[in-house]
N, C-alpha and C positions, 0 to 999 in steps of 0.2 A: 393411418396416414398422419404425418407429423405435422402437429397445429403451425400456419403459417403466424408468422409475425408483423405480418402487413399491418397496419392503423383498421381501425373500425373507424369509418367518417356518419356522423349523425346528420341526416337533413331533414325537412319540413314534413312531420304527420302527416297520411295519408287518410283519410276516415279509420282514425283511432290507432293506424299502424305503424309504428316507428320504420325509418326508411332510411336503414344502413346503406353504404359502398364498403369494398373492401378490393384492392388490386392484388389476389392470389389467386389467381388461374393459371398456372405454365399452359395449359392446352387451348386457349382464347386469344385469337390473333383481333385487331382493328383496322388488317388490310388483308381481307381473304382475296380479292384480286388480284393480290400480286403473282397469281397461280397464272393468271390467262398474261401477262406480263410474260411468265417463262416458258408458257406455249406460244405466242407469238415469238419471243426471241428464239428458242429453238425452228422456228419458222422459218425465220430470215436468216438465223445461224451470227446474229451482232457480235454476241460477245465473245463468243465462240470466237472470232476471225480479228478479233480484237485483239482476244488473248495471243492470239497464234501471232500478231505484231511484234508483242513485247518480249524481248530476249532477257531471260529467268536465269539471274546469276546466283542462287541460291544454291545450298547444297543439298542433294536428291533426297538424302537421309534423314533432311531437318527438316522438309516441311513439310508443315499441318496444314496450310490454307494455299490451294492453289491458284495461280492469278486466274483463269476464267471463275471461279468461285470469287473471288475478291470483288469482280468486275461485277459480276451477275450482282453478288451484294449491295455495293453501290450504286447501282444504274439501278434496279426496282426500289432502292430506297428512296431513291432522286424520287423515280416516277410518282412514288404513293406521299412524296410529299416531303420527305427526311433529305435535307439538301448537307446537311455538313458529315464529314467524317465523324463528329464526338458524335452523331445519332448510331454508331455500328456499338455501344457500347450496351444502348437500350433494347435495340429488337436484335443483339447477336444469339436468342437464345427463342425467338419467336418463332412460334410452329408455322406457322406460312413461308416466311422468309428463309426457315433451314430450308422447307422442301422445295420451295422455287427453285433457290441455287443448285441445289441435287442431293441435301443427305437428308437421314431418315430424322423426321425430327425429335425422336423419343432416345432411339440409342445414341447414334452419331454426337459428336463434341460441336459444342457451340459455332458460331461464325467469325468471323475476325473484328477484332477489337481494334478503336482506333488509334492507336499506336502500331498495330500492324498494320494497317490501311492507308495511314500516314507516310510509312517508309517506305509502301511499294508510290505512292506519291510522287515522293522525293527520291525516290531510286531510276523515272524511268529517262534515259537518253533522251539527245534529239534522235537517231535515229529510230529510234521505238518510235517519236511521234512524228515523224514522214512517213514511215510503215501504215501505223495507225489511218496519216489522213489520207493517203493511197486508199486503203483498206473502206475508209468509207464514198470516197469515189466508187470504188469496185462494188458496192452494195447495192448503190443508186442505179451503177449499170443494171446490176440482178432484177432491179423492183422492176425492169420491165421485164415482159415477157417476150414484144419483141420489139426489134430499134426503132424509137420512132422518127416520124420524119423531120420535125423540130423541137427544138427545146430552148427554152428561156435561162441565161444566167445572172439572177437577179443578186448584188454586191451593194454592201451597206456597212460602215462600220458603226455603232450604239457605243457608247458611253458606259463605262463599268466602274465605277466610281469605287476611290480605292481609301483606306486611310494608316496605310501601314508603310513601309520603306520596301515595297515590289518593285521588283525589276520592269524598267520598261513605264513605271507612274511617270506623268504629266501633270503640268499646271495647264488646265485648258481654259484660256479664259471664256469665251461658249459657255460652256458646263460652270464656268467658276470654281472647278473643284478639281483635283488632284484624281486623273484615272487613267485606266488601259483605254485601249477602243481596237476592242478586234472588230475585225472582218465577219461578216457572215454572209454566205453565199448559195443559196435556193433554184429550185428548180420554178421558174414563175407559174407556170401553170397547174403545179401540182401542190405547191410547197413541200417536194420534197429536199429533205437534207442531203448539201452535198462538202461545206465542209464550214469551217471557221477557225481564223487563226489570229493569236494572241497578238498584240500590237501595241505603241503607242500610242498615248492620250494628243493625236495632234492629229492634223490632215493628212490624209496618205501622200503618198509621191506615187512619181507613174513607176519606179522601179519594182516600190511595195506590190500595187495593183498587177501589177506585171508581170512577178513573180507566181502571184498568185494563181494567175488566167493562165498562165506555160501548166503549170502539175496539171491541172484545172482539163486546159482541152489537149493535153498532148494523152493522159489516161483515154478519153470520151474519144476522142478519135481512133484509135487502138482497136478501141470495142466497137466505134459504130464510123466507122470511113464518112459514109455517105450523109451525117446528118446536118442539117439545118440549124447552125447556132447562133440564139440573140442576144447581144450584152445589154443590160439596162443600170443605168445607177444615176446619178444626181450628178451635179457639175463638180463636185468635188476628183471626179474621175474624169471628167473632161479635160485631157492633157493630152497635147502635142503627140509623146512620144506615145501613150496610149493608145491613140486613134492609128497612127503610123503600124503600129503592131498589129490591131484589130484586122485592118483592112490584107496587110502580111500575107494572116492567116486567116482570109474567106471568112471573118467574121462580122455579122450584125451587127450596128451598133445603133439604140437612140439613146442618148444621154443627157444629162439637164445641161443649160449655157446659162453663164453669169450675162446679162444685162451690160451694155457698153455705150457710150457714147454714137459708135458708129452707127450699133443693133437700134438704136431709136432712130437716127436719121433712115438708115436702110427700112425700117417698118414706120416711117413718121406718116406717110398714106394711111397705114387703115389706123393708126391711133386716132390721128384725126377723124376719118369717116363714122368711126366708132363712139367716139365723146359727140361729135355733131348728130347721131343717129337717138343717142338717149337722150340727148336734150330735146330732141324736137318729139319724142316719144312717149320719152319718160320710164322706160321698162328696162328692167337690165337686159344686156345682150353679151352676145361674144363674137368674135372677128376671128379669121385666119392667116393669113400671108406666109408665103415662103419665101426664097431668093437664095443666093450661092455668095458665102461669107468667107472669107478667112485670116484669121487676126495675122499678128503680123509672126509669130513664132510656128504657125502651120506650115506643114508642107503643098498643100493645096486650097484651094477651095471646096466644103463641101454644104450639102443644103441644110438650110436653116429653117427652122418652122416658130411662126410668133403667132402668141393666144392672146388677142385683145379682151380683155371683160371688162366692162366699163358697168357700173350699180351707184347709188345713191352714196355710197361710202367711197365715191372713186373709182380710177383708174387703175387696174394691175395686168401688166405684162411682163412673159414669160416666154423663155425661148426653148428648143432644145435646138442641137444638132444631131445630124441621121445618116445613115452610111444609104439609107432607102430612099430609093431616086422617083416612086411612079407612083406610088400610093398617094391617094390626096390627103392634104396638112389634119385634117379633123381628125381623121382616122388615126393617123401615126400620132398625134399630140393626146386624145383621149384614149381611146382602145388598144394602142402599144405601149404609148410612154406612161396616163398616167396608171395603169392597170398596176406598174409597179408598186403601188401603195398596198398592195395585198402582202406585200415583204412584210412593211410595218407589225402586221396580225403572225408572222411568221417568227420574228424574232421576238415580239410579245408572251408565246407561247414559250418560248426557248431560253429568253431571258428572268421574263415575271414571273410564267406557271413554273416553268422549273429551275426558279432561280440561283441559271447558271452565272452570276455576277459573283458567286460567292469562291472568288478569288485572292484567298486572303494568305496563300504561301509566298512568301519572300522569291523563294527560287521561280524563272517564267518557265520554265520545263514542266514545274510541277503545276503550274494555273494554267497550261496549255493542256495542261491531263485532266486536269479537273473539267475545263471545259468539254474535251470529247466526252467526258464519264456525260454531263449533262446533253451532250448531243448523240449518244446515244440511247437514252431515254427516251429525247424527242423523235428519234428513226421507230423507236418502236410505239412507243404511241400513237405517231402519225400512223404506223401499221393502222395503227388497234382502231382510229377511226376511221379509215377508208375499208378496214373489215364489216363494219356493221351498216345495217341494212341503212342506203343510201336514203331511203322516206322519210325514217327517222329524225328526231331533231338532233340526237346525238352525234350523225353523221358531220353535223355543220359543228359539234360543239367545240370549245376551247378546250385546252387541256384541264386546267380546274374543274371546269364542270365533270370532263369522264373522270377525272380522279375521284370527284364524290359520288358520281353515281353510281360508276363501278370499279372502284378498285377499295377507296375508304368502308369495306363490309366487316361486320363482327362474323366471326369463321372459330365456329369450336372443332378441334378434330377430335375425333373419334380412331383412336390406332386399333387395328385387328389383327390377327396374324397374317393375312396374305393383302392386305389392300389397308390404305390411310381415307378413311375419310371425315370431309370437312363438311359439317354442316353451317349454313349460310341462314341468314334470318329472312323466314316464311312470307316476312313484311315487307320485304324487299322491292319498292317501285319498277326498279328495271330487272327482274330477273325474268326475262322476255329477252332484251337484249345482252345480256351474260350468256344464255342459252345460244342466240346466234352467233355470237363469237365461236363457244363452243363448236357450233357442230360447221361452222365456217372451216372451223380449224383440224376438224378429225376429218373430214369429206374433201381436203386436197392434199 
C-alpha cells in the first residue's frame, strides 16, 4: 500500500506514549448516519420526486452525476451538518456519503464537486421551483395516511440576513440590516413541512400572502375536499383583502391585531377592571373581553378578542381577530392563537440547525433552490424524529441534538465481495435508538 502523505500531528504524552493523529483513511467516514438519512429518504421517496421536478437540460452522453444523486448529496450533507456547496468538494469521495446517494463506494467515481453543484444551482427555472413546491405539498399530503379532519396553517416570515448584491435584499430597518425574509409555512400540529418561499426584506402585502395560501389550499383541497383549515400568523398578515379571501374560501382564521385607539376605548372596561383588580390584590392577573370591530378598510365587522395582563411591571394588551364565532375568548387567545409560537421552534430548526439562511447566490432562483435543498433535509429529519420511539427523549429532540447523536458517528467500512459493511463504534450511547430506526424502517 502506498505510504499516505498526510502530516503526522504530535500531542500530549500519554503514560510514556507519544500520541500521534494522521487523516489517511479513505475507508472512515464521521457521519455513518447518513445511511438511515437515505433509508428514510427512500421512504418517503423526497429527492427522488424532487429530482423528478427539475427539467435536466444536459446531454444524456455527458453526464457523470445525476440530479437525484446531486440532491441526495446535498440534502444529507445539509442534514449531517455541511451547509454550503464548497463542503461537496471534502466528503465527494466519503464512503458513507457515496453509498447513501447510491454508488459503491470503492469502485464507483467520486460525487459532485462544487462547481458541479453550483451550476445545477444556477441552472434551475422558476418552473422547476413551482414543480418543486407543488411537489412538497404533495409530500405533506402522503405523510398522512389518511385525511384528516383538520389541519393548522401556521405562516411567518424570519429575517435572513444578506451581505452580498441578492436579488430581492432589503434595508430593514427592524433587523437594521440588509435581508430576504421568506415565508415559511408548517403544519401547526405536527410541524410538518409544507413549503417556503424566497421574498423580500420588508413586510409582506396581502397579495404576497395570498399568492401564497391559493398554491397552498387549492393543492390540499384536491387531495382532501372535506378538511378543516386554520390560518394562524401575526398581524402582519392581518389585511383587509386577506381576511376577504380567507372567509372566500371556507377558511379559519385567528391572527394577531395591531392595537388602536378605538381597540382601547372598545376594551377600556376590562383594562380598567383589570389595573383596579391588582391594585387592590396585588397578584398578577389576566382579563378577557370580546366584541365585533371593524376598522375602517374592512369589509365587515368581525370578533375581536383582547388579553388584559396587568403585573408589577405594567399593563400589556393584545388583541387578535377570528373568523370563530362560539368558542370562548381564553381558549381561542391561549390554546388556538397563542399555541402558534410552536412555529418559532420550527423554523429554529430549519433556519439555525440546518442553517438554511446560507443564501449567498446573487441569482433568487438559485437561493430559492438552496432553500428547498435545506427544506428537504428538515422533511426528512422531521421523518427520522417522529420514527423513533415516542418515550424517548430523542423523540422531542431538536435537530442538532439527533444530528450528534445519531448521524455525527465514526463508520469504517468494511467492503466484501457480496455485501458493504460499516462498522459503527461499540461506544455508541444511542445505538438502541439507531437500531429502532432501523428496524422501524425494514418492518413497513
Amino acid at each position: 500500500m502506498q505510504e499516505s502523505s498526510a502530516p503526522v500531528l504530535s500531542l500530549t504524552s500519554i503514560k510514556g506514549h507519544e500520541v500521534q493523529v494522521r487523516f489517511d483513511e479513505p475507508l472512515v467516514s464521521s457521519d455513518g448516519g447518513a445511511l438511515l438519512l437515505q433509508q428514510i429518504d427512500q421512504k418517503l421517496g423526497v429527492t427522488e420526486r424532487l429530482a423528478g421536478s427539475i427539467a435536466d437540460w444536459r446531454r444524456k452522453g455527458s453526464i457523470a452525476h445525476l440530479i437525484s444523486e446531486m440532491l441526495r448529496q446535498r440534502v444529507y450533507q445539509i442534514a449531517c451538518g455541511y451547509p454550503d456547496a464548497n463542503d461537496c468538494n471534502s466528503l465527494r469521495g466519503d464512503p458513507v456519503f457515496k453509498t447513501a446517494v447510491g454508488r459503491h463506494p470503492v469502485k464507483d467515481a467520486d460525487l459532485a464537486s462544487q462547481p458541479t453543484v453550483t451550476r445545477l444551482e444556477n441552472a434551475v427555472t422558476a418552473k422547476d421551483l413551482l414543480r418543486m413546491a407543488y411537489t412538497f405539498i404533495d409530500l405533506f399530503v402522503a405523510s398522512y395516511k389518511t385525511p384528516p379532519r383538520s389541519i393548522i396553517l401556521d405562516m411567518d416570515p424570519t429575517a435572513d440576513v444578506v451581505y452580498g448584491d441578492q436579488q430581492l435584499r432589503l434595508f430593514n430597518a427592524f433587523e437594521d440590516e440588509y435581508c430576504l425574509m421568506p415565508f415559511h409555512v408548517y403544519e401547526g400540529y405536527s410541524g410538518k413541512f409544507i413549503t417556503t418561499v424566497l421574498r423580500p426584506g420588508k413586510t409582506p402585502t396581502a397579495a404576497e400572502i395570498i399568492s401564497v395560501l391559493k398554491r397552498i389550499v387549492r393543492r390540499l383541497r384536491k387531495a382532501w375536499p372535506n378538511v378543516i383549515i386554520l390560518f394562524r400568523a401575526d398581524s402582519h398578515h392581518t389585511k383587509p383583502e386577506v381576511m376577504d379571501w380567507l372567509e372566500a374560501h371556507d377558511i379559519r382564521f385567528s391572527t394577531g391585531l395591531c392595537q388602536n385607539a378605538k381597540l382601547n376605548k372598545m376594551f377600556a372596561g376590562t383594562i380598567g377592571r383589570a389595573t383596579r383588580r391588582f391594585e387592590r390584590y396585588g397578584r398578577p392577573l389576566r382579563m378577557y373581553a370580546s366584541g365585533y370591530y371593524a376598522a375602517g378598510t374592512w369589509s365587515r365587522k368581525r370578533r375581536v378578542i383582547c388579553r388584559v395582563q396587568v403585573s408589577a411591571l405594567g399593563s400589556d394588551v393584545r388583541c387578535i381577530v377570528t373568523s370563530q364565532k362560539t368558542a370562548e375568548d381564553k381558549y381561542l387567545y391561549e390554546r388556538v392563537y397563542c399555541a402558534r409560537g410552536r412555529m418559532e421552534l420550527f423554523i429554529k430548526d430549519h433556519k439555525s440547525h440546518l442553517e438554511s439562511d446560507r443564501t449567498s447566490c446573487t441569482d433568487k432562483h438559485a437561493n430559492q433552490f438552496r432553500l428547498f435543498l435545506h427544506s428537504a433535509a428538515y422533511v426528512i429529519l422531521h421523518a427520522m424524529r417522529n420514527l423513533l420511539d415516542q418515550s424517548s427523549a430523542l423523540a422531542k429532540a431538536q435537530f442538532d441534538t439527533l444530528r450528534l447523536k445519531l448521524l455525527k458517528l465514526g463508520a469504517r467500512l468494511e467492503p466484501m465481495s457480496r455485501r458493504l459493511r460499516f462498522h459503527l463504534p461499540a461506544s455508541c450511547p444511542e445505538q438502541n435508538a439507531f437500531a429502532h430506526l432501523v428496524w422501524v424502517l425494514n418492518s413497513t
